[in-house]
TIVOZA-104339 format. One record per residue (C-alpha): residue in one letter; x, y, z. Coordinates in steps of 0.05 Angstrom, whole numbers, plus 32768, in hexadecimal, padded with zeros to 4 digits. Example, Ala and Ser with C-alpha at 12.3 -4.5 7.8 and 13.67 -1.06 7.14 Angstrom:
2
+------+------+------+------+
! resn !    X !    Y !    Z !
+------+------+------+------+
!    A ! 80F6 ! 7FA6 ! 809C !
!    S ! 8111 ! 7FEB ! 808F !
+------+------+------+------+
END
This chain:
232
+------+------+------+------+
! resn !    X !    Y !    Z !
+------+------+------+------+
!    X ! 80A1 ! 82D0 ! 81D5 !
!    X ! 80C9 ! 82BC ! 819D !
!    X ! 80BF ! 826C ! 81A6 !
!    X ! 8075 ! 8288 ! 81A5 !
!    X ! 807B ! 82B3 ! 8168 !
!    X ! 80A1 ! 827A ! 8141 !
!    X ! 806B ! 823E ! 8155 !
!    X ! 8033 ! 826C ! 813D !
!    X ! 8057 ! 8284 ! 8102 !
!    X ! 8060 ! 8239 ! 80ED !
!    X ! 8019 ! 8225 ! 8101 !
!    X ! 7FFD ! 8264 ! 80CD !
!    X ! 8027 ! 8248 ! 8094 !
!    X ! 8017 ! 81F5 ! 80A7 !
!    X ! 7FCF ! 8211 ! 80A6 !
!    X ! 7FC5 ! 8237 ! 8068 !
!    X ! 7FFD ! 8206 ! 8044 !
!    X ! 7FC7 ! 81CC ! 804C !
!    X ! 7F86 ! 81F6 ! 803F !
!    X ! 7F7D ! 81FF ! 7FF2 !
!    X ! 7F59 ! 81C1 ! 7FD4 !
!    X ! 7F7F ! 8196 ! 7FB7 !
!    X ! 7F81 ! 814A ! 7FAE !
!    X ! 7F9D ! 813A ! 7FEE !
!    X ! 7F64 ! 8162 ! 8002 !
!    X ! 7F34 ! 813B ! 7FDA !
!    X ! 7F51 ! 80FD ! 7FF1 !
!    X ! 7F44 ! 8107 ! 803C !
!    X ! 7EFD ! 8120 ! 802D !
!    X ! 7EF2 ! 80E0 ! 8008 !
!    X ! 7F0E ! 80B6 ! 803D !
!    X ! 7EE3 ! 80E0 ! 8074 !
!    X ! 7EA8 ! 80D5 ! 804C !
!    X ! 7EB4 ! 8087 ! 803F !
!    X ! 7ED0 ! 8074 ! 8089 !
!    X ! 7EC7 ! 80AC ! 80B5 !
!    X ! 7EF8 ! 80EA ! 80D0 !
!    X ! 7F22 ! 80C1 ! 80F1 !
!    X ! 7F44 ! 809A ! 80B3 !
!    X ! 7F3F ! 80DC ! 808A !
!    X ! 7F63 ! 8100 ! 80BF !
!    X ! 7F9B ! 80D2 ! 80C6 !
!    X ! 7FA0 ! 80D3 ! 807D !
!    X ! 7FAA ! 811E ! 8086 !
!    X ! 7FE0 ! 811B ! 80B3 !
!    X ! 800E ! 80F2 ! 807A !
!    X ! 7FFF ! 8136 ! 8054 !
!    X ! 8019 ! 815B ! 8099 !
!    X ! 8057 ! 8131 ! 80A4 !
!    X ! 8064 ! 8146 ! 804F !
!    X ! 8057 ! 8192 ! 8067 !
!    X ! 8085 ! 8186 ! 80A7 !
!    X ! 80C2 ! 8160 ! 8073 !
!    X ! 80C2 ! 81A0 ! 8043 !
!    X ! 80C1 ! 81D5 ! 8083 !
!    X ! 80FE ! 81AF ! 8097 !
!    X ! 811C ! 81AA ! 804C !
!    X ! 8117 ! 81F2 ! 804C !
!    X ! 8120 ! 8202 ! 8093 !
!    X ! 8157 ! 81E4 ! 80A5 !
!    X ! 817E ! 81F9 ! 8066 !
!    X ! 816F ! 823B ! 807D !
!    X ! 8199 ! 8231 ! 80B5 !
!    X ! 81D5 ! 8204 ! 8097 !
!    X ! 81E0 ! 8243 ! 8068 !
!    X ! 81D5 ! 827A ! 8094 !
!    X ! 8218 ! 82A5 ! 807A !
!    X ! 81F5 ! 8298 ! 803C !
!    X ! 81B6 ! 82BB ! 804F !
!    X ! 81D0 ! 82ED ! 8075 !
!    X ! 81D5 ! 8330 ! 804E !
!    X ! 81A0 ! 831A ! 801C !
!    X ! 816E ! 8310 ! 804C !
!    X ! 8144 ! 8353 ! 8025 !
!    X ! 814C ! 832C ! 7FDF !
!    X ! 812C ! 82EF ! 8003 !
!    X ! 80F4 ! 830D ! 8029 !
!    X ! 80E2 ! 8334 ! 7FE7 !
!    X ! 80E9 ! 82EC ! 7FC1 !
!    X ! 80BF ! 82D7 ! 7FEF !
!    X ! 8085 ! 82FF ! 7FF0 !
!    X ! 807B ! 82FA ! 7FA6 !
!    X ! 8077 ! 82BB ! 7FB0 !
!    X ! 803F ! 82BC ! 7FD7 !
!    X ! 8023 ! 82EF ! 7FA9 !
!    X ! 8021 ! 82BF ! 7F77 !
!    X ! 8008 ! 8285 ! 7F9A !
!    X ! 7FD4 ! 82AC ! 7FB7 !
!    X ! 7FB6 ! 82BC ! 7F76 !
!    X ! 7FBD ! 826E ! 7F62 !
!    X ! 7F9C ! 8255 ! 7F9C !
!    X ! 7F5F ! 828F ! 7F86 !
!    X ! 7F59 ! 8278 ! 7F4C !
!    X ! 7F5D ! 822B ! 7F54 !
!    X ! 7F25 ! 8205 ! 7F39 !
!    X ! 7F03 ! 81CB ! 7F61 !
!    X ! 7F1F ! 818A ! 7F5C !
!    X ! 7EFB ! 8164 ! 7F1C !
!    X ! 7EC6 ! 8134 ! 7F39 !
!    X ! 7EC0 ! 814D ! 7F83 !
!    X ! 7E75 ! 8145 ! 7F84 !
!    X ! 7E84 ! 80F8 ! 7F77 !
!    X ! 7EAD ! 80F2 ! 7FB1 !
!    X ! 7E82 ! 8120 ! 7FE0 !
!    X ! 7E4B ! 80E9 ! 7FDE !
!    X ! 7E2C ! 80BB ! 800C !
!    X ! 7E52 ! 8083 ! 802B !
!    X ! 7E54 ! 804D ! 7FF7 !
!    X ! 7E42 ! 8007 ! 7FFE !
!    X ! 7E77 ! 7FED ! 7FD9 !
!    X ! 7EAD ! 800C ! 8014 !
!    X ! 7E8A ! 7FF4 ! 8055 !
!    X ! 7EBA ! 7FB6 ! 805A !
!    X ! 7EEF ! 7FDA ! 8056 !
!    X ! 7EDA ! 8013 ! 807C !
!    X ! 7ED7 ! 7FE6 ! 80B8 !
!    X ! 7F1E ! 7FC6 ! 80B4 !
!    X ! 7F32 ! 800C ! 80AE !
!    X ! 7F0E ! 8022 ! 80EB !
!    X ! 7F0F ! 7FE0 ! 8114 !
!    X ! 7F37 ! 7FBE ! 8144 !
!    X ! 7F79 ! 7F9F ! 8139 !
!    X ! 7FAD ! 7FA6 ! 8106 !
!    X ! 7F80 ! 7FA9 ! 80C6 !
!    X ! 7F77 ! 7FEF ! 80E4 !
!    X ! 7FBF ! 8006 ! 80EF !
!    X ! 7FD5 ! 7FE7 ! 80AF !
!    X ! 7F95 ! 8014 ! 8084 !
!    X ! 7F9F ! 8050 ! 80A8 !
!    X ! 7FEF ! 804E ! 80A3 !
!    X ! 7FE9 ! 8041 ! 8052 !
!    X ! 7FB5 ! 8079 ! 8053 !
!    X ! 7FE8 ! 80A9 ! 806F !
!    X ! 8023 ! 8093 ! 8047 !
!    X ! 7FF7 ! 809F ! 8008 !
!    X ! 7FEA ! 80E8 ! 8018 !
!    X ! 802F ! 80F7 ! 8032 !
!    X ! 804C ! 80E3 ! 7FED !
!    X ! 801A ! 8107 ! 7FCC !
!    X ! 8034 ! 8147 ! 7FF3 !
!    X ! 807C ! 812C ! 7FE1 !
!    X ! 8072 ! 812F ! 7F9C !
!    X ! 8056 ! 8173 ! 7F8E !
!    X ! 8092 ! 81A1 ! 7F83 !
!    X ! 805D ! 81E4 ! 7F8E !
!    X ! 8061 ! 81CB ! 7FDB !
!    X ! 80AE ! 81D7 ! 7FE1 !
!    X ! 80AA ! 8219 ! 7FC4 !
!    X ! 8072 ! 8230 ! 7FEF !
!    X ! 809C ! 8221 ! 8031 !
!    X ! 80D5 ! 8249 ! 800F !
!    X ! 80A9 ! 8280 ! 8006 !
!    X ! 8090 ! 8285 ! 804A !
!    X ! 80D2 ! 8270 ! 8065 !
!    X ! 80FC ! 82A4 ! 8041 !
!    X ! 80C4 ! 82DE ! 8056 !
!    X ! 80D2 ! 82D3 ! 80A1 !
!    X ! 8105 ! 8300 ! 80AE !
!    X ! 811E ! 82EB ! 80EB !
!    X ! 8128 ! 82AA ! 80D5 !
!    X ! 814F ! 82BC ! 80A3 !
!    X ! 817E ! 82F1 ! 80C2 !
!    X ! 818B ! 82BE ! 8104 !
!    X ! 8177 ! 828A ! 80F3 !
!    X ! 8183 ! 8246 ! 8126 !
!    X ! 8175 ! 81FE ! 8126 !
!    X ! 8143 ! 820E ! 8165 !
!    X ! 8120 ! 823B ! 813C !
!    X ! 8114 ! 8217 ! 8104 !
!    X ! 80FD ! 81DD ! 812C !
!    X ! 80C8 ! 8209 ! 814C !
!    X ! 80B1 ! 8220 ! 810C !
!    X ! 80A8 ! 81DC ! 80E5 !
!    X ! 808B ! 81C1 ! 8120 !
!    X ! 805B ! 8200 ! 811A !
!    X ! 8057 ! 81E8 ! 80D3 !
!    X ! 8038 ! 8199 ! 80E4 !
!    X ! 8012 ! 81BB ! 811E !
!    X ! 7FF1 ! 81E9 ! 80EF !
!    X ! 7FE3 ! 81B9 ! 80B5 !
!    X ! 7FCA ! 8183 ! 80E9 !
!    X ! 7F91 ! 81B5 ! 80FC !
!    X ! 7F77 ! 81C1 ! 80BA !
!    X ! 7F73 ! 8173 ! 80B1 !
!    X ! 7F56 ! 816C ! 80EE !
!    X ! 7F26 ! 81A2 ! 80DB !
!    X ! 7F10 ! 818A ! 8096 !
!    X ! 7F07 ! 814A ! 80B7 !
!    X ! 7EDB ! 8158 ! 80EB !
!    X ! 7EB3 ! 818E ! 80BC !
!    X ! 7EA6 ! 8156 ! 807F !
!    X ! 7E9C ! 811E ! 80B1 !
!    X ! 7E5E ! 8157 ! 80CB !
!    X ! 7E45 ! 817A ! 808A !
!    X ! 7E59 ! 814D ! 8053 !
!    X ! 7E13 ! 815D ! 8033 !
!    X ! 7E21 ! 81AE ! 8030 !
!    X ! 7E6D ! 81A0 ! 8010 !
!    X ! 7E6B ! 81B6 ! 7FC5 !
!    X ! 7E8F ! 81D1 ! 7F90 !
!    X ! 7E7E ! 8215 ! 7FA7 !
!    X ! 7E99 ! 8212 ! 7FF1 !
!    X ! 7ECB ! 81ED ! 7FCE !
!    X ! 7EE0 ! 8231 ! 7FAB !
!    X ! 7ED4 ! 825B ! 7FE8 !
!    X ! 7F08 ! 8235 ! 8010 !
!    X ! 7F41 ! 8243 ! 7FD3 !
!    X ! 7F2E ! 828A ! 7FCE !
!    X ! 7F2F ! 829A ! 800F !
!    X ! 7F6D ! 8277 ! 801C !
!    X ! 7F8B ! 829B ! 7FDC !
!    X ! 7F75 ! 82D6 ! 7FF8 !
!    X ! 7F95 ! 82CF ! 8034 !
!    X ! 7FD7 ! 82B9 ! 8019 !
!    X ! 7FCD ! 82F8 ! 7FE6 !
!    X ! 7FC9 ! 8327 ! 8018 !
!    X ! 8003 ! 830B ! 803C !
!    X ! 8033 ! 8311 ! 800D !
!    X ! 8015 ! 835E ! 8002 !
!    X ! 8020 ! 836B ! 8044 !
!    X ! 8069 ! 8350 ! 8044 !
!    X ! 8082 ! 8377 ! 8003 !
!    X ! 8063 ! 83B5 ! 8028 !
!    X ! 8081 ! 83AB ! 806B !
!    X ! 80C3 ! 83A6 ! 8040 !
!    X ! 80B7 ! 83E9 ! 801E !
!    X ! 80A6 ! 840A ! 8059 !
!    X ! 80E2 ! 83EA ! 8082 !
!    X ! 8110 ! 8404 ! 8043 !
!    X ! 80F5 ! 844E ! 803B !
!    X ! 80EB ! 845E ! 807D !
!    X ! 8119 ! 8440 ! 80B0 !
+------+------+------+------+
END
């Protein structure tokens, strides 16, 4: 149950990690729109190996310093969900990428040459897609916000913290590319489908419901913690 418990735990926070619209985000639906959900969603997954590199940063440190950890595990989990309190009011209130609408349009003329290398036979193909990736996971690499999201999320799981283990950790950030690999998948398949309907208002929808969600997580955390404190 608790191999269970940690995979899902890390699939929630790979999930919502990858949600809010960003310009990874805007990347991959440009790429979808240009050459089809299969070269945007590999070009997600460079953002999901970036996702997986920080949960292990941050994982794994977890467990190199557990006497560290142990006996502040309250101050962490506290840390923690303020964090999420925070970013849960950033993602709300996150504006649309500047010139979405450009990117959401038709498939442009100019691209079709490329757009069959990309999704052709032979190595023209590999070589596209694999740059494709390796720009999005240094994007995710180079946003510092990233790192301490998974130390927010990280630091709020309790049992991690307290006992923590290698094989726990593993579980988790494999949870973690798991988790972000479905939402790529997902935008993929969903802008490849209804590219016409995507706008600046769903656009807004997805980051508020995502901040919302993250919002109300770290909520529920602080007031698990109260309750844990006053009355057990």
């Amino acid at each position: 149950m608790d191999f269970i418990f940690l995979i899902l735990s890390g699939w929630m926070i790979g999930l919502i990690a990858a949600v809010p619209i960003g310009p990874v985000n805007l990347i991959c639906i440009r790429r979808t729109l240009q050459c089809g959900w299969r070269y945007g969603f590999v070009s997600g997954l460079g953002a999901a190996l970036g996702d997986m590199l920080f949960a292990c940063v941050i994982g794994f440190s977890l467990t190199a310093v557990r006497q560290l950890i142990q006996g502040h595990s309250l101050a962490l989990q506290i840390i923690g969900g303020l964090l999420l309190v925070a970013i849960g009011v950033r993602m709300y209130n996150a504006p649309p990428p500047e010139r979405i609408n450009e990117a959401l349009g038709p498939y442009a003329q100019k691209n079709a040459q490329n757009c069959a290398k990309m999704n052709g036979n032979g190595a023209g193909k590999n070589g596209s897609r694999t740059r494709g990736m390796a720009s999005t996971f240094a994007l995710t690499m180079t946003n510092p916000a990233t790192l301490a999201w998974f130390m927010g999320w990280f630091s709020s799981m309790g049992g991690l913290a307290d006992n923590p283990s290698f094989f726990s950790a593993a579980e988790v950030v494999g949870g973690v590319f798991l988790g972000s690999a479905t939402w790529w998948l997902t935008l993929t398949a969903f802008v490849g489908k209804l590219h016409a309907q995507i706008n600046d208002r769903v656009v807004r929808v997805i980051n508020r419901v995502s901040g919302v969600l993250v919002f109300l997580s770290g909520i529920g955390l602080l007031v698990y913690i109260a309750y844990d404190q006053l009355f057990r």
